[in-house]
C-alpha positions in Angstrom: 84.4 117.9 125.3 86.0 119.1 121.9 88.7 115.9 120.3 91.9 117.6 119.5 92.0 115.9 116.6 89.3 115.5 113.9 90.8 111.9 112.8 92.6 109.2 114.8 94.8 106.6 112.2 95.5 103.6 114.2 98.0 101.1 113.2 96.6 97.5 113.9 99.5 94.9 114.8 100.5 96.1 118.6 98.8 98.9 118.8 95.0 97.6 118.7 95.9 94.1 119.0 98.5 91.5 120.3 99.2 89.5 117.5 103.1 89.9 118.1 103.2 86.5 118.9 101.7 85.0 116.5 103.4 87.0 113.7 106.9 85.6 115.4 105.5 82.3 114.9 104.4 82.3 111.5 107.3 84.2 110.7 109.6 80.7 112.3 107.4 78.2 110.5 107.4 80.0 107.4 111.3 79.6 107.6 111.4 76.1 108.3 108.5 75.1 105.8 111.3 76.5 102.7 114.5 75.4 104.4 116.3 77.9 105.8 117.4 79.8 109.2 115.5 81.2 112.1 116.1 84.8 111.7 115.4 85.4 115.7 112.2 86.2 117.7 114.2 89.8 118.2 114.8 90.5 114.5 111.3 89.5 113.8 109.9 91.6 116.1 111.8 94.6 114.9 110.1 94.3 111.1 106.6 94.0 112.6 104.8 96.8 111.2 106.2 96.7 107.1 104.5 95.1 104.7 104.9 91.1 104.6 107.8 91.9 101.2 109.5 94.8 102.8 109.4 92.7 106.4 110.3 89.6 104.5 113.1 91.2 101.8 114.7 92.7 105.3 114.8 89.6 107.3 115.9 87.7 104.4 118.3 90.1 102.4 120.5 87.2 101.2 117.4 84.8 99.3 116.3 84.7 95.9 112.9 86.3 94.5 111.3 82.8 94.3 112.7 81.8 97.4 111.3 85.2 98.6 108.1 84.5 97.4 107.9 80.9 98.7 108.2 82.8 102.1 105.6 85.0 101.7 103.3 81.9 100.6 103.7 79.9 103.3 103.6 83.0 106.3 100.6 84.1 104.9 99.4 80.0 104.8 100.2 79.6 108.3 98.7 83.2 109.8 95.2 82.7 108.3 95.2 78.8 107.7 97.1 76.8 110.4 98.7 78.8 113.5 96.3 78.8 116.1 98.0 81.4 118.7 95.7 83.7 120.1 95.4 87.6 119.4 93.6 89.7 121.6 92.7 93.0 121.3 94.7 94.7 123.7 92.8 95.6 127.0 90.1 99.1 126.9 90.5 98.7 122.8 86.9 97.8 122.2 85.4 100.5 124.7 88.0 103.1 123.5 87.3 103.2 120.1 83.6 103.4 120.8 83.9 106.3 123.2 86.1 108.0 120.5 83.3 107.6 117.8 81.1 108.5 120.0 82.5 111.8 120.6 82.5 112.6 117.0 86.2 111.7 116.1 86.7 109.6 112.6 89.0 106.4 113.5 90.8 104.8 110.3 93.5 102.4 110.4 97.2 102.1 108.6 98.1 98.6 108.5 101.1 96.3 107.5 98.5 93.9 107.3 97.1 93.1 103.9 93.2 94.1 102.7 92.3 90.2 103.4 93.9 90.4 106.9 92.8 93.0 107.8 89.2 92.3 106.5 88.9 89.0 108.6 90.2 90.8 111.5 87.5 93.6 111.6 84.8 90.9 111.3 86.1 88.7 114.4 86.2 91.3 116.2 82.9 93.2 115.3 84.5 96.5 114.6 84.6 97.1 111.4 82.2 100.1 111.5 84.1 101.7 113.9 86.2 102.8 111.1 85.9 105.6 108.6 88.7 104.6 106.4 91.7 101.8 106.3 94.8 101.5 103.9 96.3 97.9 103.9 100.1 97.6 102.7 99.0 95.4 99.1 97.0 98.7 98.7 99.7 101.5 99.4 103.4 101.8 99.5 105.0 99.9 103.0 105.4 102.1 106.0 107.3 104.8 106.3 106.2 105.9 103.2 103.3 108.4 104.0 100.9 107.1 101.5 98.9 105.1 103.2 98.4 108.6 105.2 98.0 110.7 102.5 95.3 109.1 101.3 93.4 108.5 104.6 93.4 112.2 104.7 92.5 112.9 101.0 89.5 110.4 102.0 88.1 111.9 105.0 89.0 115.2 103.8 90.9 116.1 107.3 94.0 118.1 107.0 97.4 116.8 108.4 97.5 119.0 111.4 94.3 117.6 112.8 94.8 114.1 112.3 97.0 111.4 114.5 98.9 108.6 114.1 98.9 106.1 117.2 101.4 103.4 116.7 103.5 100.8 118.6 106.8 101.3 115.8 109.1 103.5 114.3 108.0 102.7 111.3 104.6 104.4 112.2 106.1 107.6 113.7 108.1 108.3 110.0 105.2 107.6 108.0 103.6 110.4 110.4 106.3 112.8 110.2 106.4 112.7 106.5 102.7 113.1 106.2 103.1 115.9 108.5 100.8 114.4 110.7 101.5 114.4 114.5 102.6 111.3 116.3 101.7 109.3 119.2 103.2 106.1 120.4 102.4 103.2 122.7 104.8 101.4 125.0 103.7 98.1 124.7 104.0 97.1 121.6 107.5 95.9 119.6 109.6 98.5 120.1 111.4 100.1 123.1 110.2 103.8 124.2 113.4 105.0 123.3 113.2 104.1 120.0 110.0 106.0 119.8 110.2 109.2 121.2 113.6 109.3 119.1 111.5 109.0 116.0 109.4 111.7 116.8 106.3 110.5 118.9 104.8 113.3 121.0 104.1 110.7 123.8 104.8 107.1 124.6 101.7 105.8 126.4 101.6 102.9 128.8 97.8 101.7 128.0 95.2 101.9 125.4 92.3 104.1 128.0 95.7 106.4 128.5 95.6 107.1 124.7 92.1 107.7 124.7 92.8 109.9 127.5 95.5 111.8 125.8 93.3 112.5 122.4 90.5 114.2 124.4 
């Protein structure tokens, strides 16, 4: 069987693994821990996928840079320190990815997540060689820019119109356009369907083993 594409980018956050959750969480306590309002599970949701600045500066547009940066602090304090909420990987990841590799397509991953995150992630889950190449947002500019794309591709040396972006946001499906790279989208992460094939995905796919289907 001959991959339609040579590269698969994969965001990590709702697409590989439920961690939307826990972000909401974090995201709650953070706000409480400097003082001020609940932005909403609903708004929090929505920003899942930017960088922790961009997602912060957006929920937050009224506070002060240090009060900004307090926030970051303490999110960050409570996602890898304290908060104990559980994040699965979403069901047929694990097996998926290996089938993928195993057919000869290179996986990478483009992440809101940053390097450290992302790192500790890989290693609880024992996938970290699974993955060609990764961009974390401390690393590149926050989705929808394309450069966490741009340089996946000037990495693995695959053009833009064989490489694919799976994610669960809009934010992923306009850092895809603008890379020129083609789009896929899942249902079940933070944002609706709608929302998704609006922003350009080729597909919105109810299951991981039905993207895995799709791409081969």
């Amino acid at each position: 069987m001959n991959p339609k594409f040579d590269l698969i980018v994969f965001d990590w956050d709702g697409t590989l693994m439920d961690s939307a959750a826990k972000i909401v969480r974090c995201m709650q306590a953070a706000a409480v821990d400097v003082g001020i309002s609940d932005p909403g599970t609903a708004a929090i949701r929505d920003i899942i996928g930017l960088g922790l600045n961009e997602a912060i500066q957006t929920l937050f547009p009224n506070q002060a840079s240090p009060r900004l940066a307090e926030l970051v602090e303490r999110y960050r304090r409570h996602f890898l320190d304290i908060d104990t909420t559980e994040t699965p990987l979403f069901p047929g990841v694990k097996q998926g990815l290996k089938q993928l590799a195993e057919q000869g397509v290179l996986l990478a991953i483009a992440t809101g997540k940053a390097r450290r995150g992302l790192d500790r992630v890989l290693d609880d889950t024992g996938m970290r060689d699974l993955f060609t190449s990764s961009r974390c947002a401390d690393e590149a500019f926050s989705k929808p820019h394309p450069q966490m794309l741009d340089d996946i591709l000037d990495e693995t040396g695959v053009g833009a119109g064989r490489a694919l972006m799976v994610g669960d946001t809009v934010y992923d499906m306009a850092m895809a356009r603008s890379a020129k790279v083609a789009g896929l989208a899942v249902s079940y992460g933070v944002h609706a369907r709608e929302r998704l094939l609006d922003g350009g995905a080729l597909a919105c796919l109810d299951s991981f083993p039905e993207v895995c289907a799709w791409v081969t």
